[in-house]
ZAMARGU-4260 file (C-alpha; in steps of 0.2 Angstrom, whole numbers, plus 5000, padded with zeros to 4 digits):
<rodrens>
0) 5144/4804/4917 | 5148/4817/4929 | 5159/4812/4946 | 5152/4813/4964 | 5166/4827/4966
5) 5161/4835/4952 | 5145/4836/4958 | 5148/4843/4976 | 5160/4856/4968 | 5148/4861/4959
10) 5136/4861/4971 | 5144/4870/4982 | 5147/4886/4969 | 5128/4885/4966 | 5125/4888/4985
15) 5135/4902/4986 | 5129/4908/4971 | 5109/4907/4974 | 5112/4914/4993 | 5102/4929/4985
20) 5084/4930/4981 | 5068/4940/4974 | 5061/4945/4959 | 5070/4954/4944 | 5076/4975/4944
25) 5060/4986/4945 | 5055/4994/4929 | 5066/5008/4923 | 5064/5027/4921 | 5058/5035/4901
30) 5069/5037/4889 | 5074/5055/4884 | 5074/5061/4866 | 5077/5046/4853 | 5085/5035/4864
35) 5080/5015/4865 | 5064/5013/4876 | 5071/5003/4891 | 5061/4986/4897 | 5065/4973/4910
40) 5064/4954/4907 | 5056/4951/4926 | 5053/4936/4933 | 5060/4923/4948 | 5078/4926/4949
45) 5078/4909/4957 | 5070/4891/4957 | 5075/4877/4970 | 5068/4858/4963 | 5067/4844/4976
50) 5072/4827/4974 | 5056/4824/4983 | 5046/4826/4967 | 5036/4838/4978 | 5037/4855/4967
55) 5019/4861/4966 | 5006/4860/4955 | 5012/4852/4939 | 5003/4861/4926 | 5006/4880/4936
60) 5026/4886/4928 | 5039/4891/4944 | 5045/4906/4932 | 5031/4918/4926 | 5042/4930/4912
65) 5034/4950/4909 | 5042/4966/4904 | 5042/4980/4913 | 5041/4994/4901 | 5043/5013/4910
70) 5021/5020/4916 | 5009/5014/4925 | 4998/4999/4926 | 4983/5009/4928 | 4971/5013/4913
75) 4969/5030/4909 | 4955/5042/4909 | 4950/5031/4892 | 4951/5015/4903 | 4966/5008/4892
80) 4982/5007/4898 | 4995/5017/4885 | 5007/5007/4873 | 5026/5013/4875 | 5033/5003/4860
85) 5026/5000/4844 | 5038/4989/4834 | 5046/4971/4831 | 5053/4963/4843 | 5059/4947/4851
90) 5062/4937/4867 | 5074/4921/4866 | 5074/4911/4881 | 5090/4901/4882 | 5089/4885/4893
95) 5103/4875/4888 | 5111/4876/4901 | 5098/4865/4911 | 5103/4850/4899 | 5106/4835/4909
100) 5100/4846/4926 | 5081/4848/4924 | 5066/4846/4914 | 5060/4861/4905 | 5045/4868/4897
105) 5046/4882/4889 | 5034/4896/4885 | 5031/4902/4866 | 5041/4892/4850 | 5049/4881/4860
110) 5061/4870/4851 | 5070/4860/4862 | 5078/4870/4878 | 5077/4885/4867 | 5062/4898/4862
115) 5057/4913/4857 | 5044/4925/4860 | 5038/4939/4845 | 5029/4953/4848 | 5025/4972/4841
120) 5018/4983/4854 | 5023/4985/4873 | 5010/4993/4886 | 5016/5004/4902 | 5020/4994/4916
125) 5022/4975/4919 | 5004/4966/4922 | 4999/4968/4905 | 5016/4963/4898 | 5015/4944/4898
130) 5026/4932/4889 | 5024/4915/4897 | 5027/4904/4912 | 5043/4892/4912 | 5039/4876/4921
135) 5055/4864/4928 | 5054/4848/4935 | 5067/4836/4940 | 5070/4821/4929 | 5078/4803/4928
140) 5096/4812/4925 | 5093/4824/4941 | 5105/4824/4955 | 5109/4832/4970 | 5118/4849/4968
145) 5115/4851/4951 | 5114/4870/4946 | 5112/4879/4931 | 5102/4893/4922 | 5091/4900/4911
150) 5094/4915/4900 | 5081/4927/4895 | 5087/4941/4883 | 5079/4953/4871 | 5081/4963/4855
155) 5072/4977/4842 | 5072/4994/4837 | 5071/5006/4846 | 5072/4997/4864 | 5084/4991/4874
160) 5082/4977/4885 | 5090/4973/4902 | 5092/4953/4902 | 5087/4939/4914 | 5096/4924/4923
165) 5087/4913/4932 | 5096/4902/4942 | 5093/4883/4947 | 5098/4872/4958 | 5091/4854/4960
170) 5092/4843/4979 | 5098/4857/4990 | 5096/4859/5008 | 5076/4853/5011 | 5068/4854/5028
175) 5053/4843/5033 | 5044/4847/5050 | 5041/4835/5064 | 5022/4832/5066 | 5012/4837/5080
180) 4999/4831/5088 | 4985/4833/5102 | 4990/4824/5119 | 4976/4814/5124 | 4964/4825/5136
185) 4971/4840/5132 | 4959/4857/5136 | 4957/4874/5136 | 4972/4883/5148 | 4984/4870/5145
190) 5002/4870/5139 | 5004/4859/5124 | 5024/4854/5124 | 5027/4855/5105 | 5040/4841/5096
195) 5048/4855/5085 | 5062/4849/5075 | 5064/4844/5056 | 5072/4831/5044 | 5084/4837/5030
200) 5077/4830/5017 | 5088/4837/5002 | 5104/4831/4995 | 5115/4844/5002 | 5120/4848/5018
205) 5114/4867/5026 | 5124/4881/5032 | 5112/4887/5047 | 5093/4887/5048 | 5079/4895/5052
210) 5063/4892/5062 | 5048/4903/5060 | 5031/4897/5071 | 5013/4904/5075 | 5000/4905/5083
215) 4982/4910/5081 | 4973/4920/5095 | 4969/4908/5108 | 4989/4903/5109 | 5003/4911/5114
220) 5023/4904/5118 | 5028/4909/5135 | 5046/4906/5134 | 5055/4920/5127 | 5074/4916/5118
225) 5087/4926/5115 | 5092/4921/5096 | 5071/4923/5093 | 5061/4937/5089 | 5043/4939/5092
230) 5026/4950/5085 | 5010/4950/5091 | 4995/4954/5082 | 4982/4960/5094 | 4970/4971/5082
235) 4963/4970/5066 | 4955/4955/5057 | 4951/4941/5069 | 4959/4927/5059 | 4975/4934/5058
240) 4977/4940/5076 | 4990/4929/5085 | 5009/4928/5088 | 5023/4926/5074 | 5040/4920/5082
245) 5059/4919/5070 | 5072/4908/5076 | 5089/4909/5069 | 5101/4894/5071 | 5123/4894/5066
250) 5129/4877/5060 | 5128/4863/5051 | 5115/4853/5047 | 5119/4838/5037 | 5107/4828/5022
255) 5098/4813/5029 | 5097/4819/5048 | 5084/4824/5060 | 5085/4840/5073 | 5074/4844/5086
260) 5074/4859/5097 | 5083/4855/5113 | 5068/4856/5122 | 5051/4857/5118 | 5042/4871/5111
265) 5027/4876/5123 | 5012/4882/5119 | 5000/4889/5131 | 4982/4891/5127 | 4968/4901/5131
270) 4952/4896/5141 | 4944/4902/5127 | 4952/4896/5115 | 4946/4880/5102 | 4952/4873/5085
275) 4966/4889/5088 | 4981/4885/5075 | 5000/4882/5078 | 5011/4879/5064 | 5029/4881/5063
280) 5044/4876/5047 | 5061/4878/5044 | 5072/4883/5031 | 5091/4883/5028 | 5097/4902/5028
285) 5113/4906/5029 | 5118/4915/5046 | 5122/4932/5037 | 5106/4933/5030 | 5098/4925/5045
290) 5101/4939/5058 | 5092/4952/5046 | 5077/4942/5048 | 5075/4948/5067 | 5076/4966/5064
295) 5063/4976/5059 | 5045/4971/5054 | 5037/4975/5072 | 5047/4961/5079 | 5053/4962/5097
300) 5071/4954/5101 | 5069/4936/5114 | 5077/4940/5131 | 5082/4924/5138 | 5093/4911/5133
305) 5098/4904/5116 | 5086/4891/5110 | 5096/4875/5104 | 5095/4863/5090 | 5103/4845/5093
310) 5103/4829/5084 | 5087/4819/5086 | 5089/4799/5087 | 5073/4786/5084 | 5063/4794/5073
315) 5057/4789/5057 | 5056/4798/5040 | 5037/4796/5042 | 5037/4806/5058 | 5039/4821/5046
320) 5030/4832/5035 | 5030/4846/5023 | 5014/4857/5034 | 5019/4854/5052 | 5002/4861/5060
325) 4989/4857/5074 | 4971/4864/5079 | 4971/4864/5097 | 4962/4862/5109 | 4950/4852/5103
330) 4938/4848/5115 | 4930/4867/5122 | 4913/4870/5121 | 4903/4887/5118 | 4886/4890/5118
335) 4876/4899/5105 | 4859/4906/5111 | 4846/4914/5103 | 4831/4927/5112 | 4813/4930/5105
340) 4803/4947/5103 | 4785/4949/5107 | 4774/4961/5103 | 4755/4969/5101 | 4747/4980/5091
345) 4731/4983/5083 | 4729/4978/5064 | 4738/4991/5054 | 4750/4996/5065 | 4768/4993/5065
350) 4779/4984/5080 | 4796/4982/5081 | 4804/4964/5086 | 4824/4963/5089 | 4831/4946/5087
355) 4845/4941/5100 | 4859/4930/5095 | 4876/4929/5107 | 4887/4915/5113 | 4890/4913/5131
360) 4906/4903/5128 | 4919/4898/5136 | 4924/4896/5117 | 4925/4906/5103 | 4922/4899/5087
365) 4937/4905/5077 | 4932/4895/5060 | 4952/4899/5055 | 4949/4883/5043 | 4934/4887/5034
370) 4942/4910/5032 | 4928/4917/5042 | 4912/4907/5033 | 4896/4916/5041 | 4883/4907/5053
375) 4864/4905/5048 | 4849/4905/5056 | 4832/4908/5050 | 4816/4919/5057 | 4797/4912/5052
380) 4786/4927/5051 | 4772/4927/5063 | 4754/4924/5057 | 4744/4940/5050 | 4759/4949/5050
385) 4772/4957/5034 | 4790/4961/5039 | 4793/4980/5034 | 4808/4982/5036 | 4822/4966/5039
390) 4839/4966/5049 | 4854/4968/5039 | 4863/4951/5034 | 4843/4945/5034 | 4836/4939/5016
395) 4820/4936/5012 | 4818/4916/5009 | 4806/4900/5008 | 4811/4891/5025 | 4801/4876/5020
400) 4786/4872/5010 | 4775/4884/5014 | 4784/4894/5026 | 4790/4912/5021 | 4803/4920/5034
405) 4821/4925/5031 | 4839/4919/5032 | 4851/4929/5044 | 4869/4929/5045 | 4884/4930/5059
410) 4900/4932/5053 | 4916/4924/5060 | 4929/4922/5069 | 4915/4924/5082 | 4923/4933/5102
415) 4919/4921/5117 | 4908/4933/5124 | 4898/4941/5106 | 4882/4948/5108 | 4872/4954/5094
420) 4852/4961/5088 | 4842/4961/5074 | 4829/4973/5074 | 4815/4969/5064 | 4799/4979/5060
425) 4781/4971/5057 | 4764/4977/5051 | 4749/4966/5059 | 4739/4965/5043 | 4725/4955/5055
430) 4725/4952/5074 | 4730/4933/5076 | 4730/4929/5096 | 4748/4921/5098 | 4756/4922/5082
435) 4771/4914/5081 | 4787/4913/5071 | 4801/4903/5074 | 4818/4905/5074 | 4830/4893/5074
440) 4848/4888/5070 | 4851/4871/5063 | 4848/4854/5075 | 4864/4845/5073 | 4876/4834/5081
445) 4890/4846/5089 | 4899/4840/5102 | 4906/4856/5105 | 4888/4864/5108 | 4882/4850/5119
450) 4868/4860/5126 | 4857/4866/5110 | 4840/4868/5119 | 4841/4889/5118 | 4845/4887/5101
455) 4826/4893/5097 | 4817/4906/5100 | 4799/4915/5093 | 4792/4931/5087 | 4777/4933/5096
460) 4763/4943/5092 | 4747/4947/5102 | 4751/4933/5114 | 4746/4932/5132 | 4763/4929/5141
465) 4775/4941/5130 | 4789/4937/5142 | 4788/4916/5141 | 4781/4913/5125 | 4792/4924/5115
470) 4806/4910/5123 | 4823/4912/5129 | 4825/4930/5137 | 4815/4945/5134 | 4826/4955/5136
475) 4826/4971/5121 | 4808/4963/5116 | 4794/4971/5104 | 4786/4987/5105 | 4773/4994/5098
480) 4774/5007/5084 | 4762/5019/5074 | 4772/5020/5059 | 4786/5012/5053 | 4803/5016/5063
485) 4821/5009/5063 | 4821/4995/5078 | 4839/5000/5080 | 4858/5003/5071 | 4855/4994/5057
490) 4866/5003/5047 | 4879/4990/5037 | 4881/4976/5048 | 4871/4959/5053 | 4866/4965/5066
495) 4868/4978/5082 | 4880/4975/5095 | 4870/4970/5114 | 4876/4973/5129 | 4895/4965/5127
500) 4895/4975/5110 | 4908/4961/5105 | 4904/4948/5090 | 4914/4942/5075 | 4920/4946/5057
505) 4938/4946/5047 | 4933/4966/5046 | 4940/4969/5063 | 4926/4976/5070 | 4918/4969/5085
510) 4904/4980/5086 | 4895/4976/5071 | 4894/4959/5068 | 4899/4963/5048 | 4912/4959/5036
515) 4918/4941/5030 | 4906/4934/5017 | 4891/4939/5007 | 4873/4940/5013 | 4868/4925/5005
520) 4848/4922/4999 | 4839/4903/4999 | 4843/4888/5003 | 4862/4881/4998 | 4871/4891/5014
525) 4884/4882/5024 | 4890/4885/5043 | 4907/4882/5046 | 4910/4879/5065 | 4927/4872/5072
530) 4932/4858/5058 | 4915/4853/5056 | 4902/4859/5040 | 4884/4862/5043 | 4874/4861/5027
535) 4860/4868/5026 | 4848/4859/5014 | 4831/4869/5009 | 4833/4876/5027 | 4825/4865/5035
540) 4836/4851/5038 | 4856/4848/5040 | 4869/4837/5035 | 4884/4835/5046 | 4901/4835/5037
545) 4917/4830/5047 | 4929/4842/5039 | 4948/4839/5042 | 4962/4847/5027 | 4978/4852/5026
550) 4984/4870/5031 | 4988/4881/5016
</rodrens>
């Protein structure tokens, strides 16, 4: 049995030991002439288990072992990627030294803590190069600052290969976050005074930490602090515009404590913003490697004071976890509203109709939970009339029994103040006085779209009151046309940007309305708004799902 002094010396050589990171050397150049064909064992160079039993998926191996033979990945002209080596050869992985540290499953014949991998021929580059995944997990004889390492080493003719040491290192320094959560009555342009702080969990005490926090668009930290630094993401995909803040902290952070930022955190929100992210961890780096963090990567040095860590008294282990995150705020409300067309036309001419869709806020609909899942809404084709030609992101469909029309799709993240068309064009096979077709977003409970009354509209053909039957505005209505005509843009995207020209989709661009999702076809779509899952069941009714998980 090995002593409690033992233990923390050797502890101690493991954390200085492991203070580096990353992934094994790069792959090597060609040999020359008849010299051995150099390959890299790769693979993590480091694994750290918790005590907390937490160490990811079970079945999913921490170390994935390759061999980075000189070439590239990429197939040749043949499409196949070229062999380098032709011959016998082995891999022997050697995990002895984990007896009594860790349990270890290892790749190939495995006997015991040792295995080896055979093998004859060696392609260019490293993907195609796979050995097997190494899999640790702590066990009954686990303690804190246990270390030791695996060796991964290689031999045949003609090649030469450069070894692997991974190391590992069992209960070291492991930080929980303090939760967060939403005051009650909290709304869009507040301040939201954060409880940052964490609980070290491990069994080892840290030599400095670091705090790194984010927020999505609608937030933004308006304290600046000099041991911080700060990026901003302001173009590009909507979902992963926000801020990115690193905090660097000297000193000792003993096992079994709680911290907690000397004051709190603020976080100031938009007045458009709604279910907008902030999430924050810490992790124990030493100071030396912690200042590098600051430099470079578009981050911009703090400019006030230092921010603080001190000891926090009267919390529990329960006020901590592993994903400290909140969606905030919670209550903003936006409005979606959909405009009608209307049009006449003898029978065999062609009319164009442009189908308006925007949201007059104040929110956006930022959908960061569900990655930018698309919107739906239908369009019924009018009586007596065929659609020539559809609006991108629109797919023919059966809306119910006996109704033909089409599904249509708005991408999100969608802006606070989007604005988008969708130009149709009809033939009017037989005059049919008022023809109507409907169209409609799902009718569902929404407490953040309390008013859902303009959330129809209709096509409207031959009618006698273009302006009120069509519904909503009638504004960019139908006109008549002799032959069939583009009713706008409709060139790659779900539609054409109106008057704000501003819309959503993970593509970046807000003109379009494009990107983030296929164009789906028939019933079986979903609309993802703010947390909550509409279902859209044969198209013509919904079920409400209350959708609430954890932050990846």
């Amino acid at each position: 049995m090995r002593s409690s002094a033992f233990r923390a010396a050797l502890g101690l050589a493991a954390a200085v030991a492991l203070s580096g990171g990353g992934l094994a050397a790069a792959a090597p150049a060609l040999a020359a002439d008849d010299a051995p064909l150099t390959v890299a064992i790769t693979g993590e160079n480091r694994v750290d288990l918790s005590l907390q039993g937490d160490n990811g998926d079970a079945t999913e191996p921490q170390v994935t072992l390759r061999l980075a033979a000189p070439g590239s990945d990429e197939p040749g002209d043949d499409g196949v990627i070229p062999v380098v080596h032709q011959g016998d050869y082995k891999i022997k992985i050697d995990a002895t030294g984990l007896k009594g540290v860790a349990k270890v499953k290892l790749p190939c014949e495995a006997s015991g803590l040792t295995a080896e991998c055979a093998g004859y021929e060696i392609n260019a580059g490293e993907d195609y190069n796979r050995l097997g995944g190494i899999r640790l997990d702590v066990n009954s004889e686990s303690a804190a600052g246990d270390f030791g390492s695996i060796k991964v080493t290689g031999e045949g003719e003609g090649v030469d290969f450069t070894p692997l040491t991974t190391d590992v290192l069992v209960g070291g320094p492991e930080f929980l976050g303090h939760k967060l959560a939403e005051p009650k009555g909290f709304k869009a342009g507040d301040t939201y005074e954060a409880p940052v702080g964490f609980r070290n969990v491990g069994g080892m005490a840290a030599d400095g930490a670091v705090l790194r926090f984010h927020g999505s668009r609608g937030l933004s930290f308006p304290d600046s602090y000099g041991n911080c630094a700060y990026k901003a993401t302001t173009d590009g995909p909507l979902l992963r515009r926000g801020t990115d803040a690193i905090c660097t902290f000297p000193g000792t952070y003993e096992a079994g404590k709680a911290y907690a930022l000397a004051e709190p955190l603020k976080v100031k929100t938009a007045d458009f913003a709604l279910y907008d992210i902030v999430n924050y961890g810490f992790s124990a780096v030493a100071p030396a490697k912690a200042k590098a963090l600051l430099d470079g990567d578009g981050y911009t040095p703090g400019t006030g004071a230092p921010l603080t860590l001190k000891e926090a008294t009267g919390t529990a282990p329960a006020d901590y976890t592993r994903y400290a995150e909140l969606d905030l705020p919670s209550t903003t409300t936006y409005d979606l509203v959909l405009t009608g067309a209307s049009a006449k036309g003898a029978a065999g001419s062609t009319v164009k109709a442009e189908i308006g869709f925007r949201n007059d806020g104040p929110g956006w609909l930022s959908a960061l939970r569900s990655g930018g899942e698309p919107i739906a809404f239908t369009v019924e084709v009018p009586e007596g009339a065929t659609v020539t030609k559809a609006a991108d992101r629109c797919n023919s469909t059966t809306i119910e029994e006996g109704v033909k029309g089409y599904l249509c799709w708005v991408s999100t993240p969608l802006l606070e103040d989007a604005e988008l068309t969708f130009p149709f064009e009809l033939r009017i096979d037989k005059v049919v006085k008022g023809a109507k077709g409907k169209v409609a977003l799902p009718t569902w409970e929404n407490p953040n779209e309390p008013e859902q009354s303009n959330n129809t509209a209709w096509i409207v053909l031959n009618g006698t009151d273009d302006g009120q039957s069509a519904g909503g505005s009638s504004d960019g209505g139908a006109s008549a046309s002799p032959s069939p005509s583009a009713g706008g843009d409709t060139s790659g995207s779900s539609g054409t940007s109106g008057n704000s020209g501003s819309s959503g989709g993970d593509s970046g661009d807000q003109g379009s309305g494009s990107g983030g999702g296929l164009a789906l076809t028939g019933a079986g779509g979903m609309l993802l708004i703010g947390g909550i899952a509409v279902v859209v069941l044969g198209l013509g009714a919904a079920v409400v799902l209350v959708m609430r998980r954890r932050a990846a």
